[in-house]
C-alpha positions as CSV (number, residue, x, y, z in Angstrom):
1,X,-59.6,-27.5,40.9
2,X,-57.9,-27.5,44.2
3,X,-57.2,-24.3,45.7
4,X,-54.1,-23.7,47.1
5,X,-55.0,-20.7,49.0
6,X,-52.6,-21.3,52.7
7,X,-49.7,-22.3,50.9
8,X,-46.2,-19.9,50.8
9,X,-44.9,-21.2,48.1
10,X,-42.0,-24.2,48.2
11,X,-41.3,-25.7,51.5
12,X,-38.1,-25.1,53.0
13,X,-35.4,-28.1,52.6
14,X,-35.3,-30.2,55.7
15,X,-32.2,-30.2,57.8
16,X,-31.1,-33.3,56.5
17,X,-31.2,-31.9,53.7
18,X,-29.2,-28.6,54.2
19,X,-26.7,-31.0,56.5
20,X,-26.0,-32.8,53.6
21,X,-25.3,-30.1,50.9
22,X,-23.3,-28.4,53.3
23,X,-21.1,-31.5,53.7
24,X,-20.9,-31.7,49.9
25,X,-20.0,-28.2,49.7
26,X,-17.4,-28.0,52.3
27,X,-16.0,-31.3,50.3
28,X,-15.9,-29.8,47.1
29,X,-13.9,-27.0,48.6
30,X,-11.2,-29.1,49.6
31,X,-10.6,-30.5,46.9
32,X,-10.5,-28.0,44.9
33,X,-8.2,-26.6,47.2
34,X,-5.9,-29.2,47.2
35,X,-6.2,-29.5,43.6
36,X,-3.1,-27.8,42.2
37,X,-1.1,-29.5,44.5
38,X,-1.5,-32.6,42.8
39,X,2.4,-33.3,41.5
40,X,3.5,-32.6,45.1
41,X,1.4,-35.5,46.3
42,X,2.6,-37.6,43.1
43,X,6.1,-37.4,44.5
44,X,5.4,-37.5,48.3
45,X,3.9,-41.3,47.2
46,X,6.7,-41.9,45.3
47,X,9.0,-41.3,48.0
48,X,7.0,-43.1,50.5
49,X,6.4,-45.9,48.6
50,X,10.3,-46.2,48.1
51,X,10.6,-45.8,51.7
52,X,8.1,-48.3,52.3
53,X,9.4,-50.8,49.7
54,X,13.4,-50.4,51.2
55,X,12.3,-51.1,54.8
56,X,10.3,-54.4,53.6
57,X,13.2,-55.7,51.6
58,X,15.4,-54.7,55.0
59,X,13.5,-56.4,57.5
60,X,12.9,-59.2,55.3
């Protein structure tokens, strides 16, 4: 058998690594901040997308 005498147990992640799930993590929180917002948002489409739909018929 090998012996694994010198090692510390797992290795630490690699920066990449930590980068990443930081990135994911900070993500996540955004959404789920944003999350019980989401009717506000239906409408503020809805109204753009009138807005948006008036001024192309205008300027047509």
């Amino acid at each position: 058998m090998a012996d694994l005498a010198g090692t510390d147990g797992p290795a630490q992640p690699s920066f990449i690594s930590r980068l990443f799930t930081f990135i994911r993590q900070r993500h996540q929180k955004f959404l789920d901040d944003v999350t019980p917002y989401m009717p506000i948002r239906w409408i503020v489409t809805l109204i753009l997308f009138i807005v948006y739909t008036i001024r192309f018929l205008y300027l047509q």
